[in-house]
C-alpha positions in Angstrom: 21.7 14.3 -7.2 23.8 13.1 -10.0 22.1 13.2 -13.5 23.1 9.3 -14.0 21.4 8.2 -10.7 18.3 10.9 -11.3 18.2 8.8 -14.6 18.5 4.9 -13.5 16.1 5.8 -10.6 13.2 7.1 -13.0 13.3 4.8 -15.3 14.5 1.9 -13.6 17.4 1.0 -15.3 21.0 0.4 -13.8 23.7 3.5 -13.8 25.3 2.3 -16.6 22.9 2.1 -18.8 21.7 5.4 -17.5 25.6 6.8 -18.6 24.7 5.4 -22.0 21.4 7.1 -22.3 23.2 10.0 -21.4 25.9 10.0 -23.8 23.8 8.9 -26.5 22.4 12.8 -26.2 18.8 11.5 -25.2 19.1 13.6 -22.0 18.2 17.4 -21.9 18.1 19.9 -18.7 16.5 23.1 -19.5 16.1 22.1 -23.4 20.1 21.8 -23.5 21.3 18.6 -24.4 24.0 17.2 -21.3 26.3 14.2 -21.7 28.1 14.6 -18.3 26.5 11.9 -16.1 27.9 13.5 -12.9 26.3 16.9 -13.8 24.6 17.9 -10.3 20.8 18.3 -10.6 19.0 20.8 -8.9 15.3 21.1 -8.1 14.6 23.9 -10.4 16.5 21.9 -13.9 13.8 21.0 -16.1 14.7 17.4 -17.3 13.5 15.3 -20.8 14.7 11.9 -21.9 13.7 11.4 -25.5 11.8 14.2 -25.2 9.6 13.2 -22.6 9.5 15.3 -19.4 10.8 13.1 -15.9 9.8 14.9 -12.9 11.6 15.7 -9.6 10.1 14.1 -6.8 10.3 16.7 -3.8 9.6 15.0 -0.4 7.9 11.7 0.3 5.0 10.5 -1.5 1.5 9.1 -0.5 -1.1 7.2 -2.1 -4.3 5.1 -1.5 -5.1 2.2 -4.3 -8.2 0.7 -4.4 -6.8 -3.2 -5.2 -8.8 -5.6 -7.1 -8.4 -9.1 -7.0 -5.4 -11.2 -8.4 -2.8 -8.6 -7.2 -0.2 -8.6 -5.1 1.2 -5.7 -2.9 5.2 -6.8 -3.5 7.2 -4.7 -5.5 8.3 -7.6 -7.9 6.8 -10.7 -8.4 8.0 -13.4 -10.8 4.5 -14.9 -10.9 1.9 -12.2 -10.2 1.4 -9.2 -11.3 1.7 -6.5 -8.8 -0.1 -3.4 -7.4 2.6 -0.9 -9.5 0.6 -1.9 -12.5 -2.0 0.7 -11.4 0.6 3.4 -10.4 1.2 6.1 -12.7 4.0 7.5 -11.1 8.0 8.3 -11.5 10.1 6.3 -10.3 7.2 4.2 -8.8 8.9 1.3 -8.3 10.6 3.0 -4.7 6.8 2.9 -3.6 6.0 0.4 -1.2 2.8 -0.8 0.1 1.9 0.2 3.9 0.0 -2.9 5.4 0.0 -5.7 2.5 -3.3 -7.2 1.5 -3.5 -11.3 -0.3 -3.8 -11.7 -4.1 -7.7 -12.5 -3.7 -8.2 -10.1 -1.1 -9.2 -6.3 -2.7 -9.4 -2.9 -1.2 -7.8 -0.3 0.0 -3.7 -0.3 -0.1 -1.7 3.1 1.5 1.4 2.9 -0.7 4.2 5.5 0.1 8.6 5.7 0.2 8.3 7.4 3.6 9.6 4.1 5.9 8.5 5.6 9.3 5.5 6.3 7.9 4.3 3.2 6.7 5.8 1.9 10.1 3.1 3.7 12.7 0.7 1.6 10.0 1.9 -1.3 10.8 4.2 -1.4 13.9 1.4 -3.6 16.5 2.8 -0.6 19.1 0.6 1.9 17.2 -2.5 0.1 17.3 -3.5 0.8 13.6 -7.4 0.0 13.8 -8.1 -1.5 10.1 -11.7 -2.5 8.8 -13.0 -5.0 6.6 -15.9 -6.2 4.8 -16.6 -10.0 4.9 -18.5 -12.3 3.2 -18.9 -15.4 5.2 -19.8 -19.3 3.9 -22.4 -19.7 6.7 -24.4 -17.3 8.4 -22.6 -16.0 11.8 -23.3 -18.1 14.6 -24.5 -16.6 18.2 -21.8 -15.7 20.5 -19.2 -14.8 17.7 -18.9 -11.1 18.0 -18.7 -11.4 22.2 -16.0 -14.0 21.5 -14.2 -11.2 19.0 -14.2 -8.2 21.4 -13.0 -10.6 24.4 -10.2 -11.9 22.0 -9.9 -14.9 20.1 -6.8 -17.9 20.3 -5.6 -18.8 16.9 -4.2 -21.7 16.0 -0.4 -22.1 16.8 -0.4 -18.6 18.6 0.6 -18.0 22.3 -1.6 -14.7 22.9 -5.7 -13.9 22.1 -6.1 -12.0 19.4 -6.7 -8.2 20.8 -10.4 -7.1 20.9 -12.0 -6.4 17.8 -15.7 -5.0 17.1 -17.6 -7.1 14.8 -21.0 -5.3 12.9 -23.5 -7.4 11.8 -24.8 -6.4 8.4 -26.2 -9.4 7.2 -26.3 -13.1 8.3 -23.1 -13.2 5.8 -22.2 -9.9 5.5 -20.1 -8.5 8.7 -18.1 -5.7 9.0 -14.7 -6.4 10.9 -12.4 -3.9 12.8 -9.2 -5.0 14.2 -5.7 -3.0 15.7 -3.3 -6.1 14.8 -1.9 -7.4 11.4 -0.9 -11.0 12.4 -0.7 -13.3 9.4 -4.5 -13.6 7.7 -5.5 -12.5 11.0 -9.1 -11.8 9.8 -9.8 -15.6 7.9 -8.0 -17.5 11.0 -10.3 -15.4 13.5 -13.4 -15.9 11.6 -11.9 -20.4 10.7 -11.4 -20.6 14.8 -15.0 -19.8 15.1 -16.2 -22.9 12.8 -16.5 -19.9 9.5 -14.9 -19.8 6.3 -14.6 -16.0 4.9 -15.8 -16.2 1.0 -14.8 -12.3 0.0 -12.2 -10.0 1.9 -12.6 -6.1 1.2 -10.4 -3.7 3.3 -12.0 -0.5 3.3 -10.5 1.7 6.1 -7.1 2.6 7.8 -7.2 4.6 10.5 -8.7 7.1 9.6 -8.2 6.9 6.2 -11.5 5.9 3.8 -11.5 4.2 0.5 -13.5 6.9 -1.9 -11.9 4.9 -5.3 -12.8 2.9 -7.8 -11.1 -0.5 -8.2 -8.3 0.2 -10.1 -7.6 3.7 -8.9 -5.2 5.4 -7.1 -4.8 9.1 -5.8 -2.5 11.1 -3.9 -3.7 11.7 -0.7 -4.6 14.6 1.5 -2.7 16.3 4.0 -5.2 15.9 6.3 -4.7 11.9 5.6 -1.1 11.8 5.7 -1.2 14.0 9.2 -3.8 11.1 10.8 -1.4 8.0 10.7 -0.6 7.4 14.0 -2.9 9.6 15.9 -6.0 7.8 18.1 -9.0 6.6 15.9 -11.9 8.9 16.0 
C-alpha cells in the first residue's frame, strides 16, 4: 500500500493532506524519516507519525461492543454521537456495525470491515437467531408467547413474523429470541399484542454472548468469529 493512503486511512484525513503530513517529515518507517508519499509499505515497515506508532492492520477485524443508551450504530452522524466513540482502534472508522441497534436501545453490537461477514448476520437467508431482554409497560397478557412462536402480522407487512420463543422472566421482564431483523421488529411484535416495550437490551447473536461492560469493547475469539453462520446450538 502506498504510504500516502496507509496515512489518510489511519488517521482519517484526505490524501492530500496525508502528502503534506508526509513532506512536512512527520512520517517515519523504521525510525527513518520518508517524504515519498508513493513509497510502498510492507507489512514488516515499522511506521510513526509525530512520533506516535500507527499499526498495520493484517486481515479483517472483529469486535463485540457492549452499547449504552443514546448511541447510534452509523458511522457518522451529524446529530448523535456514534458507537466509534468507544473504539479504540486504527483506522476505526472502516468498522461497521453487523446488525444495528436504536439510539435508546443498548447491548451488544458485532462491529467488523469483513462485508460477508457481517452479511450471514444479517442476510434473513441465514437465519441469524438474536436475543433480547425486554421490559414491558404492562405485565404480559395470556396467549402472547403461543401467538409469538406461531408468528405474528405486523402492521403494514404482507407475511407473519417467523416463530420466535418468548421466556417469561417476570410479568415485565421477558426474554425474546427472534431469526429476522425487520424494522423494530421486536417493539412492533410486542405493540401488535396491545404492549409497549419500556427497555430494549440485546444480549446474544448467534452464538455470540455479551460478557462486557457498557462501554466496552473486545476483539473477539476465533471460536466467535468461526460461529457466524453456522446453526444455533
Amino acid at each position: 500500500m502506498r504510504l500516502d493512503k496507509f496515512l489518510s486511512q489511519q488517521l482519517g484525513i484526505s490524501r492530500a493532506i496525508a502528502s503534506r503530513e508526509i513532506r512536512a517529515r512527520l512520517v517515519t518507517i523504521d525510525g527513518e524519516i520518508v517524504r515519498d508519499a508513493s513509497f510502498k509499505l510492507l507489512p514488516e515497515h515499522e511506521v510513526e507519525y509525530d512520533g506516535n506508532p500507527l499499526a498495520q492492520q493484517n486481515g479483517p477485524r472483529y469486535f463485540m461492543l457492549n452499547k449504552p443508551q443514546g448511541y447510534v450504530c452509523s458511522t457518522d452522524d451529524p446529530d448523535h454521537p456514534t458507537v466509534l466513540y468507544f473504539l479504540d482502534e486504527p483506522a476505526a472508522h472502516k468498522l461497521h456495525a453487523a446488525g444495528r441497534l436504536d439510539i435508546d436501545t443498548t447491548g451488544l453490537v458485532l462491529m467488523t470491515d469483513d462485508g460477508q461477514w457481517s452479511h450471514r448476520i444479517t442476510s434473513p437467508r441465514h437465519h441469524c437467531e438474536k436475543t433480547y431482554l425486554v421490559t414491558l409497560d404492562v405485565p404480559l397478557a395470556d396467549g402472547v408467547a403461543a401467538q409469538f412462536a406461531a408468528g405474528i402480522m405486523l402492521n403494514g407487512e404482507k407475511e407473519p413474523t417467523k416463530p420466535a420463543q418468548l421466556e417469561v422472566i417476570t410479568p415485565t421482564d421477558v426474554r425474546l429470541t427472534i431469526s429476522e431483523g425487520r424494522y423494530h421488529q421486536v417493539k412492533r411484535m410486542f405493540a401488535a399484542t396491545g404492549n409497549h416495550v419500556v427497555a430494549l437490551h440485546r444480549e446474544r447473536i448467534g452464538q455470540i454472548a455479551l460478557d462486557i461492560e457498557p462501554g466496552e469493547y473486545r476483539p473477539l475469539t476465533d471460536e466467535e468469529i468461526a460461529s457466524v453462520g453456522l446453526p444455533p446450538r
